[in-house]
VOTOR-284135 format. One record per residue (C-alpha): x, y, z. Coordinates in steps of 0.02 Angstrom, whole numbers. Example, Ala and Ser with C-alpha at 12.3 -4.5 7.8 and 13.67 -1.06 7.14 Angstrom:
<recs>
REC    east   north      up
REC     615    -225     390
REC     684     -53     357
</recs>
This chain:
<recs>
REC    east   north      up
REC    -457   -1577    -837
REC    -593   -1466    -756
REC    -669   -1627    -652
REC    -508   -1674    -525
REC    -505   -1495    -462
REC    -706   -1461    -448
REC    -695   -1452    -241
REC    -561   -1338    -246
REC    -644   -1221    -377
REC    -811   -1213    -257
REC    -696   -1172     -93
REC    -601   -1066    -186
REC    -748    -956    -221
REC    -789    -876    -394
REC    -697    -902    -547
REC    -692    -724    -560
REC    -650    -612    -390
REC    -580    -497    -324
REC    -500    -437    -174
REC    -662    -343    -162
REC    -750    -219     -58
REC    -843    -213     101
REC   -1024    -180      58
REC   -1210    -261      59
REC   -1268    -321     222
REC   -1392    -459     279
REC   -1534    -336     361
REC   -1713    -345     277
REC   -1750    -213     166
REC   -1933    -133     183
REC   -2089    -153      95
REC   -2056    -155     -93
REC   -2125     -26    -202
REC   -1996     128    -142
REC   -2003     196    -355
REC   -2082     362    -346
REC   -2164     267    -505
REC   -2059     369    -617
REC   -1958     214    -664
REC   -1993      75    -801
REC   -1983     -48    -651
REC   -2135      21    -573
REC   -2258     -45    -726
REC   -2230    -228    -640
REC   -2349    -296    -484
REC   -2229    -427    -396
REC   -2343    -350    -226
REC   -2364    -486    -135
REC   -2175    -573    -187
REC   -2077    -605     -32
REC   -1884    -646    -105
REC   -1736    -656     -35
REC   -1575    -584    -155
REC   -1396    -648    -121
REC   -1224    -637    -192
REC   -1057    -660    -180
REC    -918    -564     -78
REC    -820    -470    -195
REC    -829    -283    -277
REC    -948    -371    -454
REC   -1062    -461    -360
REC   -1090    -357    -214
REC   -1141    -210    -361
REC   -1222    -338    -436
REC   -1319    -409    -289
REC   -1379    -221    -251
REC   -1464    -208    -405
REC   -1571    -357    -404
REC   -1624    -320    -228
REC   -1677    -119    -279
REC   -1767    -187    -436
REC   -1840    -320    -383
REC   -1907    -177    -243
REC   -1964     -52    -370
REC   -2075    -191    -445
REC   -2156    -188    -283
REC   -2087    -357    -213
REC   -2041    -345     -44
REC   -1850    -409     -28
REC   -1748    -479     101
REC   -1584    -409      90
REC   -1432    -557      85
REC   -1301    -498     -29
REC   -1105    -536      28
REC   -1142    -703      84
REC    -969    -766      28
REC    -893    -869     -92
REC    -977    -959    -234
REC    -992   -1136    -139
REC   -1096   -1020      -5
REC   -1187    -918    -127
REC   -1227   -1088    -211
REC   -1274   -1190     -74
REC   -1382   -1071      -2
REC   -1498   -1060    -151
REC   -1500   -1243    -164
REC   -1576   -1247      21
REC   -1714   -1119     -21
REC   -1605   -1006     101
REC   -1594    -880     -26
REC   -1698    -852    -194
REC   -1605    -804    -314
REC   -1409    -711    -344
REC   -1311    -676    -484
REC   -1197    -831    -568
REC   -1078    -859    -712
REC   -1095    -954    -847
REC    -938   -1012    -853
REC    -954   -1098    -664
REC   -1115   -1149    -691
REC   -1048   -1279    -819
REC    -880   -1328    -730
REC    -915   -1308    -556
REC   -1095   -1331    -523
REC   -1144   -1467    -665
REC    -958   -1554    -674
REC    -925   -1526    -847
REC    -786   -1509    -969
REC    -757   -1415   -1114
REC    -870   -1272   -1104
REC    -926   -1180   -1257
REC    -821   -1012   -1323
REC    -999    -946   -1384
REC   -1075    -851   -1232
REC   -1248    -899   -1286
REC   -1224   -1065   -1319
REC   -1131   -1106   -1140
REC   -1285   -1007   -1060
REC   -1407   -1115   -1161
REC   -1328   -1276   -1111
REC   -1307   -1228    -918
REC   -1488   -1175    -936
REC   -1569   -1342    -986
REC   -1459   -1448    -880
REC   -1453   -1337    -700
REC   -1656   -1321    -718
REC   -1675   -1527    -741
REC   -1565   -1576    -617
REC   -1589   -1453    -484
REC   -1740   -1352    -531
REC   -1630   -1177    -537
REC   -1696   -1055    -671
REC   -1539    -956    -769
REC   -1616    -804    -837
REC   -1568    -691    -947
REC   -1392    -662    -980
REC   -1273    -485    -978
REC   -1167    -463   -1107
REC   -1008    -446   -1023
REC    -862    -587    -997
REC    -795    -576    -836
REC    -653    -690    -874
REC    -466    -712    -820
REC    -335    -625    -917
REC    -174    -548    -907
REC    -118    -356    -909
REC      28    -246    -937
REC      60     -69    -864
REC      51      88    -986
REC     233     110    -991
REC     258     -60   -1071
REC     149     -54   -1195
REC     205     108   -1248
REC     387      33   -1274
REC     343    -124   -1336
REC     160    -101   -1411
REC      10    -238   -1364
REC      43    -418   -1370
REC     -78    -545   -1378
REC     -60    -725   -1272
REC      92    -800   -1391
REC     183    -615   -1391
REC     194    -617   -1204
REC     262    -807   -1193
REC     390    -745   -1307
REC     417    -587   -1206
REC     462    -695   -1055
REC     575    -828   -1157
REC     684    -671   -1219
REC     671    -574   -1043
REC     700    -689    -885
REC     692    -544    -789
REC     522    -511    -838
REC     388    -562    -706
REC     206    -619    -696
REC     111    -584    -536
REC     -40    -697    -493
REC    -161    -734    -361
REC     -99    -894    -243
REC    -222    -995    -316
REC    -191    -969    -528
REC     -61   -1057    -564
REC    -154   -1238    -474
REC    -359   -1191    -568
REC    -402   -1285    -680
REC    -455   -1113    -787
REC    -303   -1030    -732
REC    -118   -1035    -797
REC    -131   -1209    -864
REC    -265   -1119   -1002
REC    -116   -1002   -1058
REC       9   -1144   -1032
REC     -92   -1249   -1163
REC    -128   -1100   -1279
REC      57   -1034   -1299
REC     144   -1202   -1276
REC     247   -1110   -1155
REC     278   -1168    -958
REC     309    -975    -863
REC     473   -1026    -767
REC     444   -1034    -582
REC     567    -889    -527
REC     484    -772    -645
REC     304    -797    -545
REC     266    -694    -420
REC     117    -728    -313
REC      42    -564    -226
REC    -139    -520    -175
REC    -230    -434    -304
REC    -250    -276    -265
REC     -66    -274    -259
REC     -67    -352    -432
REC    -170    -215    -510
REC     -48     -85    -443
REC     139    -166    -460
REC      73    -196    -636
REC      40     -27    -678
REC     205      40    -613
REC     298     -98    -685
REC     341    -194    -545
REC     264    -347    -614
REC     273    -357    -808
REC     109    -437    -838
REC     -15    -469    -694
REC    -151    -570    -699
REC    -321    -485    -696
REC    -511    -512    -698
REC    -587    -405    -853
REC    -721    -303    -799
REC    -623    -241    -639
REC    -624     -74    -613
REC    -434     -54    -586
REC    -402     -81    -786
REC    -460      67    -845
REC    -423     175    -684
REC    -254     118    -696
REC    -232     112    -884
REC    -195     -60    -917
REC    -194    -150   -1061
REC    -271    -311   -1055
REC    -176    -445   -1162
REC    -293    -513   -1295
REC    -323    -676   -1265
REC    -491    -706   -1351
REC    -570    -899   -1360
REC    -415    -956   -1230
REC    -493    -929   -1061
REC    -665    -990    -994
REC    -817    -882   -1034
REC    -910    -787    -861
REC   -1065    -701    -928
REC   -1193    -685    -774
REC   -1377    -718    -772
REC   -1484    -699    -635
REC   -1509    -887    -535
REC   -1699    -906    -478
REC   -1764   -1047    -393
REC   -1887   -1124    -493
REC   -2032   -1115    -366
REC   -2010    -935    -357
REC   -1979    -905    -538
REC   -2155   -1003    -599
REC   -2249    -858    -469
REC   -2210    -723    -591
REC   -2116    -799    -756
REC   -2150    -672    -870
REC   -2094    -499    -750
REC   -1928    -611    -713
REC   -1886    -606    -881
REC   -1910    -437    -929
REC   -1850    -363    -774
REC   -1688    -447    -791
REC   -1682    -435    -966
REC   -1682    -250    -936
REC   -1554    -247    -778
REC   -1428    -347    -864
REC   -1443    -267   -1062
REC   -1347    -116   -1038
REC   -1207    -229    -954
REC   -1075    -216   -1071
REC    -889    -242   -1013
REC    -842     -76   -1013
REC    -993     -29    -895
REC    -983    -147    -775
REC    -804    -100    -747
REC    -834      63    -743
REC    -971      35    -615
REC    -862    -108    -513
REC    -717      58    -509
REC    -841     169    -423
REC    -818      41    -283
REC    -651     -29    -279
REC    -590     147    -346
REC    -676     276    -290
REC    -724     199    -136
REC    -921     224    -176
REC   -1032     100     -99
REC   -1101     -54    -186
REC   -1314      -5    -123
REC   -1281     176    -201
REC   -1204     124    -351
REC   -1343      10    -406
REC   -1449     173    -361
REC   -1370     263    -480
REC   -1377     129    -616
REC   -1549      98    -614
REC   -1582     292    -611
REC   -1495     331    -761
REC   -1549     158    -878
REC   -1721     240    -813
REC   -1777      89    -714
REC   -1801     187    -556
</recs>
């Protein structure tokens, strides 16, 4: 299913966007080495390291990106700065040219979109294991480490709904829209055509959504009309900050839709300098990840309006790193 639609998925950018956030900028950071040493990053010597961090464009990866560059600086590697380089096809191909070193990737594409393969695994660690062994073979990228959140696709409804009508899982809200026709689902433009989009729920509930009960906005709009109850259900990404500033509720719809855990993506040339600090300092970046973090750290963004350089700051000050 996954192999007919692979170009679109790489235009169309990540599996799992957002509307996003303006943030990160292409400018070359200074020296690294800016910890006043008080930070667990500081015990590392990349001196010497010359990298070059990128991301993707929206609200996750720009936080994301921000962090790698501001550890990998604190372990005294000095770090060119190229986060918000656009959409996964970008982020992708520059790594592949050596243009940039390394930038945060999900699991989840790495198996559909970058390898061509079908029927990922529903264990996290299993789908990073596999994308690990093939993606360093065939194109020499490292996938280390792995956070422990699933940045997936899912569906929401507003908190008035779910107090009237209690939570649903994936089969309760098919059912919900056979008995309501007036109910609504709001989606991005491009859900209902991905391959680990609507035709995911479509299979899982046996259920086709009728066409004049879609409504296709932008998703920040989505987030919103959803919580007012404008749209019944909206379609969501599930560490975005919006769920639990708006008090959603997300629609359980475990094992259904793809796995996204991220790792950090090295080039292998630049991995073998320093294999060992790699690890650990990723290992200790991406621990603390857990859904209800990143969110939480995503919302001081796409919320509060924070920006993505000083909310990595923050993050690596209190995990202690910095």
């Amino acid at each position: 299913m996954f192999i007919a639609l692979l170009a679109v998925l790489a235009i169309l950018g990540a599996a799992c966007s957002d509307s996003g956030s303006d943030g990160g900028d292409e400018s070359t950071s200074g020296e690294g080495g800016e910890s006043s040493g008080e930070g667990a990053l500081a015990e590392f010597d990349l001196e010497g390291q010359a990298v070059t961090v990128g991301s993707k464009d929206f609200t996750e990866q720009l936080v994301l990106g921000e962090i790698y560059v501001q550890a990998l600086e604190a372990a005294g590697a000095s770090v060119t700065n190229q986060v918000n380089l656009g959409g996964t096809a970008v982020a992708r191909e520059a790594l592949l040219a050596g243009e940039i070193d390394l930038y945060p990737e999900y699991n989840g594409t790495g198996w559909t979109v970058h390898l061509g393969n079908e029927d990922p695994s529903f264990d996290s660690e299993e789908l990073t294991t596999n994308v690990r062994e093939a993606d360093l073979e065939e194109n020499g990228i490292r996938w280390v480490s792995q956070a422990p959140f699933n940045n997936t696709y899912g569906f929401a409804a507003g908190p008035a709904f779910v107090e009237e009508n209690g939570e649903l899982d994936l089969q309760g809200m098919a059912d919900y829209l056979a008995e309501n026709p007036s109910a609504t689902v709001c989606m991005e433009s491009e859900f209902p055509s991905r391959p680990d989009g609507l035709v995911l729920f479509e299979n899982e509930t046996g259920f086709s959504i009728p066409q004049d009960q879609i409504v296709i906005l932008d998703t920040g709009i989505i987030y919103n009309d959803t919580a007012t109850g404008e749209c019944t259900f909206g379609e969501i990404f599930t560490t975005d900050g919006r769920i639990p500033a708006l008090e959603l509720d997300v629609i359980d719809a475990e094992g259904v839709f793809i796995l996204y855990n991220v790792s950090a993506n090295l080039r292998d040339e630049v991995y073998t300098e320093h294999p060992e600090a790699y690890e650990e300092i990723f290992a200790m970046i991406h621990e603390p990840l857990t859904k209800e973090r990143m969110a939480e750290l995503n919302s001081f963004v796409s919320v509060e309006g924070e920006e993505p350089a000083d909310v990595a700051r923050q993050y690596l000050e209190a995990e202690g790193l910095v």
